[in-house]
mmCIF entry with sequence, helices, sheets and N, C-alpha, C, O atoms, coordinates in Angstrom:
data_MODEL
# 
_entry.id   MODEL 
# 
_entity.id                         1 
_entity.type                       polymer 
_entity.pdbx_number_of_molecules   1 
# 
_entity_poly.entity_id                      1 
_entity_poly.type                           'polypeptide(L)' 
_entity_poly.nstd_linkage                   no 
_entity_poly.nstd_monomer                   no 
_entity_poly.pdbx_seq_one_letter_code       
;(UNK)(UNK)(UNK)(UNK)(UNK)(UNK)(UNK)(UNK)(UNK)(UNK)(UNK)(UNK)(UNK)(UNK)(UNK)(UNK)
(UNK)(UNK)(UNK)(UNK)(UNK)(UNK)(UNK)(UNK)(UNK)(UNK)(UNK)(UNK)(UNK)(UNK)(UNK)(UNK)
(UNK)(UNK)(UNK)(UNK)(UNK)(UNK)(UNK)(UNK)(UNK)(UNK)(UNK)(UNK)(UNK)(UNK)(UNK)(UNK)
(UNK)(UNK)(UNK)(UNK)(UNK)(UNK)
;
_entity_poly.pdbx_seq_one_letter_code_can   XXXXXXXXXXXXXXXXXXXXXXXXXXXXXXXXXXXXXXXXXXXXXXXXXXXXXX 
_entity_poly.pdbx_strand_id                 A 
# 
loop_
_entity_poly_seq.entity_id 
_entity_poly_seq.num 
_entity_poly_seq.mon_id 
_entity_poly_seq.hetero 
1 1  UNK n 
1 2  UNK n 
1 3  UNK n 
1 4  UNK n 
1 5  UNK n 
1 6  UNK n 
1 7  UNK n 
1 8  UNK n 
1 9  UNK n 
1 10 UNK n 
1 11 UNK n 
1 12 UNK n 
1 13 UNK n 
1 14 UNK n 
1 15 UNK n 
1 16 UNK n 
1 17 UNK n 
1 18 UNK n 
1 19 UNK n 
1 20 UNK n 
1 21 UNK n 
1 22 UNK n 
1 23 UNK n 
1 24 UNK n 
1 25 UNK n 
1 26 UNK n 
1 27 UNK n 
1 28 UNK n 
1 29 UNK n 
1 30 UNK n 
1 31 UNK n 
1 32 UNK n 
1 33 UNK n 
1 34 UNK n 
1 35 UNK n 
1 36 UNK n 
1 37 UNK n 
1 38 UNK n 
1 39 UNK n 
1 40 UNK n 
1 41 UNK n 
1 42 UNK n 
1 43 UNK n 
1 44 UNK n 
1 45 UNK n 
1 46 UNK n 
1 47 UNK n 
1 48 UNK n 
1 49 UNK n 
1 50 UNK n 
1 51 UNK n 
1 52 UNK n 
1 53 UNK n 
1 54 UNK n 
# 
_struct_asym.id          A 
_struct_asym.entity_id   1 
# 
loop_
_struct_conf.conf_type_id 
_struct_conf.id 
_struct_conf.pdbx_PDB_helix_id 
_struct_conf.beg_label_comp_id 
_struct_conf.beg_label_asym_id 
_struct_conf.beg_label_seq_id 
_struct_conf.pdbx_beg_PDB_ins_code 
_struct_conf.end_label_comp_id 
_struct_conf.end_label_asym_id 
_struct_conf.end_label_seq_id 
_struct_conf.pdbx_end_PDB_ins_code 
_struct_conf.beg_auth_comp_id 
_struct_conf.beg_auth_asym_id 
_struct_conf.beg_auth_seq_id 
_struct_conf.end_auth_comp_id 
_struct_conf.end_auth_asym_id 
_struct_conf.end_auth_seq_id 
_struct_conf.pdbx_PDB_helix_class 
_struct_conf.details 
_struct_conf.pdbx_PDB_helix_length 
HELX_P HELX_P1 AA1 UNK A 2  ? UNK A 5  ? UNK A 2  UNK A 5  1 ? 4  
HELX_P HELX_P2 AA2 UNK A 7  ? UNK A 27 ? UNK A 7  UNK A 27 1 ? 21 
HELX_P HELX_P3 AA3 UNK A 34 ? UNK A 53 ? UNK A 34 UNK A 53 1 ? 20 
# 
_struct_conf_type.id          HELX_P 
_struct_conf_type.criteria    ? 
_struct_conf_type.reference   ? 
# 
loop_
_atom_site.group_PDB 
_atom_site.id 
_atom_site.type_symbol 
_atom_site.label_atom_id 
_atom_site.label_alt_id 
_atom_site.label_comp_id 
_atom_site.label_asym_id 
_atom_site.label_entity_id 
_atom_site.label_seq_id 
_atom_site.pdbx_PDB_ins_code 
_atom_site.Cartn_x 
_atom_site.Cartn_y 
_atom_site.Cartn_z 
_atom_site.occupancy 
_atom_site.B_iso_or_equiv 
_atom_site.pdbx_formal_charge 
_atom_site.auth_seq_id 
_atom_site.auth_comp_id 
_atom_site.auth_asym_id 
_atom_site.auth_atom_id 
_atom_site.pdbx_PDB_model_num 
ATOM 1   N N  . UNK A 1 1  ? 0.231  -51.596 21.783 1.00 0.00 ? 1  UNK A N  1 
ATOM 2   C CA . UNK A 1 1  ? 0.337  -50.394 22.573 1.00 0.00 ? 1  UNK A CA 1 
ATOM 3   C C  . UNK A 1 1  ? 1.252  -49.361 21.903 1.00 0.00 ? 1  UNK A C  1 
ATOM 4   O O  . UNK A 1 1  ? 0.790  -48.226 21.779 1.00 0.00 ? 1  UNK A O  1 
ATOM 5   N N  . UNK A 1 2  ? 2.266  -49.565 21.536 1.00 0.00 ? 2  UNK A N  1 
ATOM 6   C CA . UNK A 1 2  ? 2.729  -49.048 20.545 1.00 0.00 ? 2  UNK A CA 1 
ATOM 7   C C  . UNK A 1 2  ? 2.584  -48.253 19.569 1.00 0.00 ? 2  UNK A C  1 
ATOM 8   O O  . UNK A 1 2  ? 3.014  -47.100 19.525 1.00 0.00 ? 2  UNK A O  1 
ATOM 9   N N  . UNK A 1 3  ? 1.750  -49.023 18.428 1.00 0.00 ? 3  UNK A N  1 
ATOM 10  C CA . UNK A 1 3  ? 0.856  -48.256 17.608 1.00 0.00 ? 3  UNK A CA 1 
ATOM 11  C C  . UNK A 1 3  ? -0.129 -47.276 17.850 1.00 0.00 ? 3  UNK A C  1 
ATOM 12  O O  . UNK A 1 3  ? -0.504 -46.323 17.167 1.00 0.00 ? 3  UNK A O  1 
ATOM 13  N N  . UNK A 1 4  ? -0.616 -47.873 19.417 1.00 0.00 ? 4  UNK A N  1 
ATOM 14  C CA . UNK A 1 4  ? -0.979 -46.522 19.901 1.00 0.00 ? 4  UNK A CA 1 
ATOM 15  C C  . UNK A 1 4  ? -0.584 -45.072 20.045 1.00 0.00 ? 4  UNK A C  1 
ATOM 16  O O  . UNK A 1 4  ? -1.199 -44.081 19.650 1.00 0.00 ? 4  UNK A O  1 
ATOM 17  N N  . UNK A 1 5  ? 0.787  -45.160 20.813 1.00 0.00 ? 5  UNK A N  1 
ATOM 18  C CA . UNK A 1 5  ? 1.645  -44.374 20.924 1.00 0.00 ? 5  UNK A CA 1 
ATOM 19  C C  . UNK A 1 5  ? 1.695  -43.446 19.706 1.00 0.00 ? 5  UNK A C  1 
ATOM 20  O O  . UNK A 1 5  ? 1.452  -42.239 19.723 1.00 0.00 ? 5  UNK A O  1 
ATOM 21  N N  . UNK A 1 6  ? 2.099  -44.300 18.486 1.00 0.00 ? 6  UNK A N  1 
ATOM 22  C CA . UNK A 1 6  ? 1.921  -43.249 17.152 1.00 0.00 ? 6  UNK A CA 1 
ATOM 23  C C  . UNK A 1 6  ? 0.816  -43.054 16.811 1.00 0.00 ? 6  UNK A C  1 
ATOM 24  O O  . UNK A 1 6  ? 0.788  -42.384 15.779 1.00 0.00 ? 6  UNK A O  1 
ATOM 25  N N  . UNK A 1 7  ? 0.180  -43.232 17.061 1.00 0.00 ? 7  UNK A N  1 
ATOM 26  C CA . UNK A 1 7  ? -1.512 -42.836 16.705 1.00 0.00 ? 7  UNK A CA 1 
ATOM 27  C C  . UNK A 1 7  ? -1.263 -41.645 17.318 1.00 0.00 ? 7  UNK A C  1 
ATOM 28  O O  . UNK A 1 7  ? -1.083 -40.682 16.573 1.00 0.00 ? 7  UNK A O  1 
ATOM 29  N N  . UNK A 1 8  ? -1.202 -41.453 18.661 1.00 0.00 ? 8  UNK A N  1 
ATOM 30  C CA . UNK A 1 8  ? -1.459 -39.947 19.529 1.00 0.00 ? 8  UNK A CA 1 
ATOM 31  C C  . UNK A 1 8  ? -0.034 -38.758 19.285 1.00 0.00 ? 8  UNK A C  1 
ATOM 32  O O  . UNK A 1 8  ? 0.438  -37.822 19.930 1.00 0.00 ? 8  UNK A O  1 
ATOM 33  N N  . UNK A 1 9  ? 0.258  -39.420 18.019 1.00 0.00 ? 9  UNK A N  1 
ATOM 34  C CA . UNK A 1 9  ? 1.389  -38.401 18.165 1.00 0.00 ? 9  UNK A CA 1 
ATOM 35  C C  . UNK A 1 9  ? 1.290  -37.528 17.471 1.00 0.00 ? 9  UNK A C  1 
ATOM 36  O O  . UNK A 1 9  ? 1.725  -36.412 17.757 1.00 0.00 ? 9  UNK A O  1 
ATOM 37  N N  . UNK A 1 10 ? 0.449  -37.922 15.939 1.00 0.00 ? 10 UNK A N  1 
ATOM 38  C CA . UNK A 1 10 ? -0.184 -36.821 15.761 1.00 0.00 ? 10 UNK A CA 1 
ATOM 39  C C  . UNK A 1 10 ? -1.296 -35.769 15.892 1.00 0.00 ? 10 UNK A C  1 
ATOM 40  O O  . UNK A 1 10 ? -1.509 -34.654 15.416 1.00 0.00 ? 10 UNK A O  1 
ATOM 41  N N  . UNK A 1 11 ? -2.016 -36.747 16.887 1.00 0.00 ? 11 UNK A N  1 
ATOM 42  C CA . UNK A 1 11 ? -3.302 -35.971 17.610 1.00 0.00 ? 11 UNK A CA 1 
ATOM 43  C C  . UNK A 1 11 ? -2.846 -35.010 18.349 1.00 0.00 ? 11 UNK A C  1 
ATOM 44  O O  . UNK A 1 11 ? -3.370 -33.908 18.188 1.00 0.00 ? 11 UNK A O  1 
ATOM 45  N N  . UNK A 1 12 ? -1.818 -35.140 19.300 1.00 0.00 ? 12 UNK A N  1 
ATOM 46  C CA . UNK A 1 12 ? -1.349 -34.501 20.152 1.00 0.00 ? 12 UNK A CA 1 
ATOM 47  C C  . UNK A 1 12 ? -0.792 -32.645 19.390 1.00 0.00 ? 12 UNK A C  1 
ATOM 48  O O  . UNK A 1 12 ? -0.947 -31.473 19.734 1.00 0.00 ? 12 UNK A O  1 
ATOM 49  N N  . UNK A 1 13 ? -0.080 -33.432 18.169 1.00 0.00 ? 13 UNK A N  1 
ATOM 50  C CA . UNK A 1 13 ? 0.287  -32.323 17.501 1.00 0.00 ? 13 UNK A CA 1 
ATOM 51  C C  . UNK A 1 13 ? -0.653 -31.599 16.879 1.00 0.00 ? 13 UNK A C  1 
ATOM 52  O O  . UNK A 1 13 ? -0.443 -30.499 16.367 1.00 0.00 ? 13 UNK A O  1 
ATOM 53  N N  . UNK A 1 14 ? -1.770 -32.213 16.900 1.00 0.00 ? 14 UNK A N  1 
ATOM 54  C CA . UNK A 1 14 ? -3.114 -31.439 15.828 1.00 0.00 ? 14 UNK A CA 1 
ATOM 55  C C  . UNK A 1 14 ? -3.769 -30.374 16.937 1.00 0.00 ? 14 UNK A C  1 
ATOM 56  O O  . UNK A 1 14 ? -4.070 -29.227 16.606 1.00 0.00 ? 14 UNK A O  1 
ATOM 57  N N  . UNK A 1 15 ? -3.916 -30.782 18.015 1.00 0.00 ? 15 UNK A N  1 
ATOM 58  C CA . UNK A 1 15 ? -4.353 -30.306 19.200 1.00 0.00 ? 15 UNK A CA 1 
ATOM 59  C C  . UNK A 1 15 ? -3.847 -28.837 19.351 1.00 0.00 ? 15 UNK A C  1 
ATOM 60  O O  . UNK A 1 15 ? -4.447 -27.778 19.163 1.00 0.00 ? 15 UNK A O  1 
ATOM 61  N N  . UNK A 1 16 ? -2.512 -29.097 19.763 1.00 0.00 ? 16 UNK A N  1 
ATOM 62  C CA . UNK A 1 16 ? -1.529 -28.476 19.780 1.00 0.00 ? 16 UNK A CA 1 
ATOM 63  C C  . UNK A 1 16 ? -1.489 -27.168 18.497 1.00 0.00 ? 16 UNK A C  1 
ATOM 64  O O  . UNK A 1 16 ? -1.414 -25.954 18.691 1.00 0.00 ? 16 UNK A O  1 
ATOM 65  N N  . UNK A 1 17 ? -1.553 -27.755 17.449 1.00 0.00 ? 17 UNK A N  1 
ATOM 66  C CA . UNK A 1 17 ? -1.282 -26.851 16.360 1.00 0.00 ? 17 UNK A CA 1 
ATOM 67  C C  . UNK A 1 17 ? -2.953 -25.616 16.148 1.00 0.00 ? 17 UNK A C  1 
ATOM 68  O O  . UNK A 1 17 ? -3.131 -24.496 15.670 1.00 0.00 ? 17 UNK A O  1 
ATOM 69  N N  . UNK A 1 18 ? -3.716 -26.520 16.727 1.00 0.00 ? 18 UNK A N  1 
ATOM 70  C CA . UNK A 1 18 ? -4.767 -25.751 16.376 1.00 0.00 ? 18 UNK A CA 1 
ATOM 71  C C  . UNK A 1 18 ? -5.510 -24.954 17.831 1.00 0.00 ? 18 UNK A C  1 
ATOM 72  O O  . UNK A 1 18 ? -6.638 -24.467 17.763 1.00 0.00 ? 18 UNK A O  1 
ATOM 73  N N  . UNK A 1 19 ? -4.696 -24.925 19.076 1.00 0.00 ? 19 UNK A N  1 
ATOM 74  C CA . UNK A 1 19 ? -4.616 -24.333 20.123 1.00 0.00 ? 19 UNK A CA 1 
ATOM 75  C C  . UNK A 1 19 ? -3.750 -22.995 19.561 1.00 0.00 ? 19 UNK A C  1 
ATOM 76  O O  . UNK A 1 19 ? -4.167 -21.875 19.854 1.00 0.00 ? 19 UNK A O  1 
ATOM 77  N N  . UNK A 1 20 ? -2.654 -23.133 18.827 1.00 0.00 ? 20 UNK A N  1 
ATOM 78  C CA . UNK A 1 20 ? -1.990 -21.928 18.616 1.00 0.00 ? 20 UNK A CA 1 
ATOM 79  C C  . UNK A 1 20 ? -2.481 -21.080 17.545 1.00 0.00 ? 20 UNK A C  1 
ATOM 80  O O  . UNK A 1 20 ? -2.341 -19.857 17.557 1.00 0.00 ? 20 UNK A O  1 
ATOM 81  N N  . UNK A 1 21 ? -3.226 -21.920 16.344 1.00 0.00 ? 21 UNK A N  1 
ATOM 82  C CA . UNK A 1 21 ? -3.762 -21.121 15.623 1.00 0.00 ? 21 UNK A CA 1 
ATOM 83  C C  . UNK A 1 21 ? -4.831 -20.152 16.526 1.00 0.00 ? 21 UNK A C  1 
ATOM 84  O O  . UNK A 1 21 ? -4.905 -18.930 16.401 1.00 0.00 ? 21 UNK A O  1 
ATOM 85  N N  . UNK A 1 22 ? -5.302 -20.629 17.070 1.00 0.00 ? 22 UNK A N  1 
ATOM 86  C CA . UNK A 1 22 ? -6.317 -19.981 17.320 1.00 0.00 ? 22 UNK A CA 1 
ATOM 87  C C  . UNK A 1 22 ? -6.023 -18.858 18.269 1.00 0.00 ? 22 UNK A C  1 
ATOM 88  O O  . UNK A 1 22 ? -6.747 -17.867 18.359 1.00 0.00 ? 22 UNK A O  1 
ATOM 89  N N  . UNK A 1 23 ? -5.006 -19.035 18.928 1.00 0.00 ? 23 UNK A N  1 
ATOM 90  C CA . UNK A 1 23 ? -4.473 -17.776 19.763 1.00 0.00 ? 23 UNK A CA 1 
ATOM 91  C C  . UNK A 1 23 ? -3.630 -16.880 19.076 1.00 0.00 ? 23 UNK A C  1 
ATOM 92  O O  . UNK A 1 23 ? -3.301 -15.805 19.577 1.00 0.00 ? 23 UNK A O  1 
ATOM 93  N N  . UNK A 1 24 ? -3.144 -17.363 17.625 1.00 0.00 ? 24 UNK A N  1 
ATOM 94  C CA . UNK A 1 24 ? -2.299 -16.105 16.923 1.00 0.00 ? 24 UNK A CA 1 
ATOM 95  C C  . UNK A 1 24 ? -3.375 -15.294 16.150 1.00 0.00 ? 24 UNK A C  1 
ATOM 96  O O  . UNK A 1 24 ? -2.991 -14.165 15.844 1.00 0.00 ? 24 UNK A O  1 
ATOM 97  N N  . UNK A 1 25 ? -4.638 -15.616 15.766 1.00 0.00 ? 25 UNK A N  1 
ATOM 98  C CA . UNK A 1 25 ? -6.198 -15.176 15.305 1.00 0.00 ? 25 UNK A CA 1 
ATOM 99  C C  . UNK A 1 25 ? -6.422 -14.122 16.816 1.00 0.00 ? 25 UNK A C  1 
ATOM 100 O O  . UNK A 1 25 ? -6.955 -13.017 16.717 1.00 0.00 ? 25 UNK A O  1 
ATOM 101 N N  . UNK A 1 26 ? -6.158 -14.418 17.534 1.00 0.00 ? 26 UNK A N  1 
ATOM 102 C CA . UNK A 1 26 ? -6.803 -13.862 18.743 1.00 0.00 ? 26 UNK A CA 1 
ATOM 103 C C  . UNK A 1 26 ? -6.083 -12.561 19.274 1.00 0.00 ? 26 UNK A C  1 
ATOM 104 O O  . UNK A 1 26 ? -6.577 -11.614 19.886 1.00 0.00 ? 26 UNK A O  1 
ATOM 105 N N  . UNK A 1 27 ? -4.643 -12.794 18.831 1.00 0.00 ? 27 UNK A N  1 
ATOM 106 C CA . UNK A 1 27 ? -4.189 -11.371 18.752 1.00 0.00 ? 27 UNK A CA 1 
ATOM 107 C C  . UNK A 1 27 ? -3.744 -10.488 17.471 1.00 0.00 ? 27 UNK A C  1 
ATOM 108 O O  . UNK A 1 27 ? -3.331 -9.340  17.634 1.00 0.00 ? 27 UNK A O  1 
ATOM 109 N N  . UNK A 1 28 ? -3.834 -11.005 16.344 1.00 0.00 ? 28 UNK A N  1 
ATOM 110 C CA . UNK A 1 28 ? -3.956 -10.146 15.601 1.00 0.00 ? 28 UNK A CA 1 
ATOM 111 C C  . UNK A 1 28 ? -5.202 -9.968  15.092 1.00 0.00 ? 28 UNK A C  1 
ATOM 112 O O  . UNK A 1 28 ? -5.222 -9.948  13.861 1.00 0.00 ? 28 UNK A O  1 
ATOM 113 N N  . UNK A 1 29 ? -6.513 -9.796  15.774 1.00 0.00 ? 29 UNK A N  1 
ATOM 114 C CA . UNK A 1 29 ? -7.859 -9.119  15.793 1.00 0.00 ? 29 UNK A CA 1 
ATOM 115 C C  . UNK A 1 29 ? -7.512 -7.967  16.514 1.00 0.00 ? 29 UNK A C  1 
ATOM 116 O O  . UNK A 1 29 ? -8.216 -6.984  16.282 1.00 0.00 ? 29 UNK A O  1 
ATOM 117 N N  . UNK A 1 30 ? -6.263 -7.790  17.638 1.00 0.00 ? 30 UNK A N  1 
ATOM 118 C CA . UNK A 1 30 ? -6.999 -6.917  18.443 1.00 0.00 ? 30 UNK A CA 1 
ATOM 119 C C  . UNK A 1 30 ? -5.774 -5.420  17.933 1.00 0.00 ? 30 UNK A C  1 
ATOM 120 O O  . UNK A 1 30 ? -5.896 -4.245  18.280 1.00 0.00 ? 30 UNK A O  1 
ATOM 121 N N  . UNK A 1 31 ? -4.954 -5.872  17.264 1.00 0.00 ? 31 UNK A N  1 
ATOM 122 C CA . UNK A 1 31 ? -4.440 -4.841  16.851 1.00 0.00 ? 31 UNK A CA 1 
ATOM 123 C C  . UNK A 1 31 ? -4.793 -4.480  15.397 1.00 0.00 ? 31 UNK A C  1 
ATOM 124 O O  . UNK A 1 31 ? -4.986 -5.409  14.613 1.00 0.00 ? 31 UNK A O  1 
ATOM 125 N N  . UNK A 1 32 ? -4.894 -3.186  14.963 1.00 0.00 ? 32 UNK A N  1 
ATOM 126 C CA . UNK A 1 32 ? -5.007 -2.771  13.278 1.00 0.00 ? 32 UNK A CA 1 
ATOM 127 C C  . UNK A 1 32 ? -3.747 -2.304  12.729 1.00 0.00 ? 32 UNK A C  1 
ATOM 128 O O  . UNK A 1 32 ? -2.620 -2.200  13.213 1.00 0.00 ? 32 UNK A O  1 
ATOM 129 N N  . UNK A 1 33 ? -4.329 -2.006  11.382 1.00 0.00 ? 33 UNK A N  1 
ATOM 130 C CA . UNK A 1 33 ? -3.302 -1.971  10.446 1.00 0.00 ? 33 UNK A CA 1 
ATOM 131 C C  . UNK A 1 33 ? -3.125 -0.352  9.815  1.00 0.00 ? 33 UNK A C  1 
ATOM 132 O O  . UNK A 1 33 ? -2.569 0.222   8.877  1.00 0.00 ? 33 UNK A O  1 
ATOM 133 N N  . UNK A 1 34 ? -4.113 -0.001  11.166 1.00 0.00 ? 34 UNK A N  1 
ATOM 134 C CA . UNK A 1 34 ? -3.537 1.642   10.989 1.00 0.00 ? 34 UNK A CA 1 
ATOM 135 C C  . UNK A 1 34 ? -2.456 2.605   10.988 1.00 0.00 ? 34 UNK A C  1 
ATOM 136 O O  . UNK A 1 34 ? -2.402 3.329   9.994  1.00 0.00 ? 34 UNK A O  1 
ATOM 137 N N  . UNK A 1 35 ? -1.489 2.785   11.987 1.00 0.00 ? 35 UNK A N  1 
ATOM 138 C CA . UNK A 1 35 ? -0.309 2.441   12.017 1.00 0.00 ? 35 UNK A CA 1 
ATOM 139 C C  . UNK A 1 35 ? 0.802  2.227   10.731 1.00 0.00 ? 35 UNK A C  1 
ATOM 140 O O  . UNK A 1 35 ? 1.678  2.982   10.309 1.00 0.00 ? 35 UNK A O  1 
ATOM 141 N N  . UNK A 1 36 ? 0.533  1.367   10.457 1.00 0.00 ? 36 UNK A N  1 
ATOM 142 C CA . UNK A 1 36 ? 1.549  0.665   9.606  1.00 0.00 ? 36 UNK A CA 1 
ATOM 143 C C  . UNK A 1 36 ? 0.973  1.521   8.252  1.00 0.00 ? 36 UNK A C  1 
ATOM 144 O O  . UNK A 1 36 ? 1.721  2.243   7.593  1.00 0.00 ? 36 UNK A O  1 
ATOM 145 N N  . UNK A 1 37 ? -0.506 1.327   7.926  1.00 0.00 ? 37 UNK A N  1 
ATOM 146 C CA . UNK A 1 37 ? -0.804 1.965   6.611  1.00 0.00 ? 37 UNK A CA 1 
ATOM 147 C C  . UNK A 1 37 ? -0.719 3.633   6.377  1.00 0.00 ? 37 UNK A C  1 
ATOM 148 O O  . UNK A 1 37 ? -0.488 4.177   5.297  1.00 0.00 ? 37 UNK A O  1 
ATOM 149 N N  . UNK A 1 38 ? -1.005 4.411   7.872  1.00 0.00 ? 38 UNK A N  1 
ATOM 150 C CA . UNK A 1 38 ? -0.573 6.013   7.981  1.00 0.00 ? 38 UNK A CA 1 
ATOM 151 C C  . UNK A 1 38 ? 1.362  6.490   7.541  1.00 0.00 ? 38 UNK A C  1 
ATOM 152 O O  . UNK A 1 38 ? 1.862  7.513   7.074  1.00 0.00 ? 38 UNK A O  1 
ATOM 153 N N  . UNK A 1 39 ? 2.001  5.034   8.030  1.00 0.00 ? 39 UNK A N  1 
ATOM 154 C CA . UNK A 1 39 ? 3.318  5.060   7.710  1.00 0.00 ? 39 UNK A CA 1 
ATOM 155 C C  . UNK A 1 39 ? 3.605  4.952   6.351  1.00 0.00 ? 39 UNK A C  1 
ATOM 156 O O  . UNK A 1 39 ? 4.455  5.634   5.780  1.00 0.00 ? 39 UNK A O  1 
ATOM 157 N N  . UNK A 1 40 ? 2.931  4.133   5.844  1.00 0.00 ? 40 UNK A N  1 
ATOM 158 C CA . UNK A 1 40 ? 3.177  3.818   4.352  1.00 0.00 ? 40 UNK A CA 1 
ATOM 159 C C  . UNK A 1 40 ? 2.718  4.911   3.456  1.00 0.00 ? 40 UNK A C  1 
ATOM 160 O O  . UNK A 1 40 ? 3.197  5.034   2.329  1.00 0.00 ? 40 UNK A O  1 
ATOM 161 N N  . UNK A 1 41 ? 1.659  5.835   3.997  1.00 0.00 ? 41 UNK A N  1 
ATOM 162 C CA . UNK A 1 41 ? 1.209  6.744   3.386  1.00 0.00 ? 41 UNK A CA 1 
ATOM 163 C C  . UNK A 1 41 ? 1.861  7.905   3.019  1.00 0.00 ? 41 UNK A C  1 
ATOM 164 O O  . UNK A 1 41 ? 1.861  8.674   2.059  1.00 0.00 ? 41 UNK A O  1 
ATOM 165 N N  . UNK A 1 42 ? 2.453  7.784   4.150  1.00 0.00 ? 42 UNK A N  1 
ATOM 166 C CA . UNK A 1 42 ? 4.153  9.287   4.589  1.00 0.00 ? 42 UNK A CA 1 
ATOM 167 C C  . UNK A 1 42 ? 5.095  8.749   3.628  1.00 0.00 ? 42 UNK A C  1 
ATOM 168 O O  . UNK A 1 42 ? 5.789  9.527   2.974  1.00 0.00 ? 42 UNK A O  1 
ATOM 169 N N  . UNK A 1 43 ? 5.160  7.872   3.523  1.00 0.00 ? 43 UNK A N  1 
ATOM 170 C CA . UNK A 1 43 ? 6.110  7.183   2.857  1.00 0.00 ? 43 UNK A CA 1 
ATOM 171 C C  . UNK A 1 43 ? 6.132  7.692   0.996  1.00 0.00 ? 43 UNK A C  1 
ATOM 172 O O  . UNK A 1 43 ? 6.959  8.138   0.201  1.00 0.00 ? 43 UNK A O  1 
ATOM 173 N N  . UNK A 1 44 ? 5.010  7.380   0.991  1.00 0.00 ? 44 UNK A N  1 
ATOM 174 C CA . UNK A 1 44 ? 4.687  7.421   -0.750 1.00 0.00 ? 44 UNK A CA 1 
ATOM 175 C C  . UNK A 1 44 ? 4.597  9.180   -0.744 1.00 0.00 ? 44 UNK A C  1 
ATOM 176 O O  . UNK A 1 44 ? 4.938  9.618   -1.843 1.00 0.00 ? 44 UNK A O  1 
ATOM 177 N N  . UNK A 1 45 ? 4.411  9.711   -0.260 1.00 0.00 ? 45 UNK A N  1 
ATOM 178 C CA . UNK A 1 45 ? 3.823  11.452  -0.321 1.00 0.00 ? 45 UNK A CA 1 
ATOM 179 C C  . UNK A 1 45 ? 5.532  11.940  -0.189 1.00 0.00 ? 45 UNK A C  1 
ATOM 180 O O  . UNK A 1 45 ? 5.811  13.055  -0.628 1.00 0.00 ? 45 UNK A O  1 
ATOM 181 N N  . UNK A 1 46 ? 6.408  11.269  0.289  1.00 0.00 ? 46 UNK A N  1 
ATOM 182 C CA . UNK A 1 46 ? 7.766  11.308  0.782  1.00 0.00 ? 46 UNK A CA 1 
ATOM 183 C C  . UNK A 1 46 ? 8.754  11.560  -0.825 1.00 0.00 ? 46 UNK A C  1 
ATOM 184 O O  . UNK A 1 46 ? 9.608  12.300  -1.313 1.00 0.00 ? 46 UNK A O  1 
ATOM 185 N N  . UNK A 1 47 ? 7.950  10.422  -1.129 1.00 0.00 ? 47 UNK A N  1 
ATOM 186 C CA . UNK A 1 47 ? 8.774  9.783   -2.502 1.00 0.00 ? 47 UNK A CA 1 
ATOM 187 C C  . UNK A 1 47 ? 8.251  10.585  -3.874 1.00 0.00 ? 47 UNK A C  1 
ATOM 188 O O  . UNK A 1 47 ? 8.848  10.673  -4.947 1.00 0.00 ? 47 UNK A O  1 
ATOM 189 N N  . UNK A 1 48 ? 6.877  11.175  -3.486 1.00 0.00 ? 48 UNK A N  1 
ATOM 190 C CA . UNK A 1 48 ? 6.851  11.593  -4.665 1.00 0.00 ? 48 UNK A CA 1 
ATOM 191 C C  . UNK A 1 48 ? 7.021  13.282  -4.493 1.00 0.00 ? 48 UNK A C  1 
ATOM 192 O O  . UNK A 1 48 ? 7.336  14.048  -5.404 1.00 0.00 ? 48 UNK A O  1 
ATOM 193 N N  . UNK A 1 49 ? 6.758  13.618  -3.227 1.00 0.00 ? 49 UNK A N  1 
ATOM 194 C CA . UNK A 1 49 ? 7.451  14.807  -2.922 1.00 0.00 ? 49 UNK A CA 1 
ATOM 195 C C  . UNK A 1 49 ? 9.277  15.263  -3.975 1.00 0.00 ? 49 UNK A C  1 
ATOM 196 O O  . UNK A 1 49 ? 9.566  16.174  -4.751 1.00 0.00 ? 49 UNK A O  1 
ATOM 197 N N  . UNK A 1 50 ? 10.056 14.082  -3.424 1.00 0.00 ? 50 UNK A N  1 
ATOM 198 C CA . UNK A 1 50 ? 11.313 14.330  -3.784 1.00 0.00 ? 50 UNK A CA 1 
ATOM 199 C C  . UNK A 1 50 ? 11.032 13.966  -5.511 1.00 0.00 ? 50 UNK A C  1 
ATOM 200 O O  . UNK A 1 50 ? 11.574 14.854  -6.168 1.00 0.00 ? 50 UNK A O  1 
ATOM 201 N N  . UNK A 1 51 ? 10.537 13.212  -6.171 1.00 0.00 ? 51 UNK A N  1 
ATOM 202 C CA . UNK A 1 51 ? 10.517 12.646  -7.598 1.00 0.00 ? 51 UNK A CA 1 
ATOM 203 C C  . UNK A 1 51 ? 10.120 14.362  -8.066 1.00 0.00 ? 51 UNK A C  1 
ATOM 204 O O  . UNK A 1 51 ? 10.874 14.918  -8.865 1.00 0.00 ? 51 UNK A O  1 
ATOM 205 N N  . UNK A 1 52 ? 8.883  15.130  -7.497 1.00 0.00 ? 52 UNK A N  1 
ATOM 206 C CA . UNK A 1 52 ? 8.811  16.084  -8.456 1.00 0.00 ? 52 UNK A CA 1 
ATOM 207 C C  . UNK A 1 52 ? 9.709  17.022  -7.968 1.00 0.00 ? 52 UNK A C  1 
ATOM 208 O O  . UNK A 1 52 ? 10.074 17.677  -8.944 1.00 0.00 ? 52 UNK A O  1 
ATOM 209 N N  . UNK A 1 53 ? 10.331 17.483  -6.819 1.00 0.00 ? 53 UNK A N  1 
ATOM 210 C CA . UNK A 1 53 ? 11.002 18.229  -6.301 1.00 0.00 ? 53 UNK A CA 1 
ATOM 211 C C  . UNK A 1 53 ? 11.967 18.434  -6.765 1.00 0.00 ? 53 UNK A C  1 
ATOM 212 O O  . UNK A 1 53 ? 12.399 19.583  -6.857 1.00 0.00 ? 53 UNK A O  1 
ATOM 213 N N  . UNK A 1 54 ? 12.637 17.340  -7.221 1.00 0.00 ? 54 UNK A N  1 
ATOM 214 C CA . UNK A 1 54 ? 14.097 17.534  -7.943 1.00 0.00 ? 54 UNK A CA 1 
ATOM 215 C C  . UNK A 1 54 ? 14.652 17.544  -9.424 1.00 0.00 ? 54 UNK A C  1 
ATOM 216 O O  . UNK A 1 54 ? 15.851 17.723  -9.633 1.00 0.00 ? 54 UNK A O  1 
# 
């Protein structure tokens, strides 16, 4: 019975691990990477603004 016990211990954790994968997939579908890449864009136009500017 025992050996049972460790048998399900990593099932339990596989379960487990692949319940969360699948819900961290589930919210980063629903947001984009627009945002972040319009920022990065300001960013570089920023930098090279000042590189020739000065």
């Amino acid at each position: 019975m025992a050996a049972l016990a460790w048998l399900l211990i990593p099932l339990v954790a596989a379960v487990g691990a692949s319940l969360w994968g699948s819900w961290a997939n589930r919210t980063r579908r629903a947001r984009s990477d627009g945002p972040e890449l319009d920022g990065y864009a300001r960013f570089r136009a920023a930098m090279e603004k000042s590189r020739t500017g000065g």
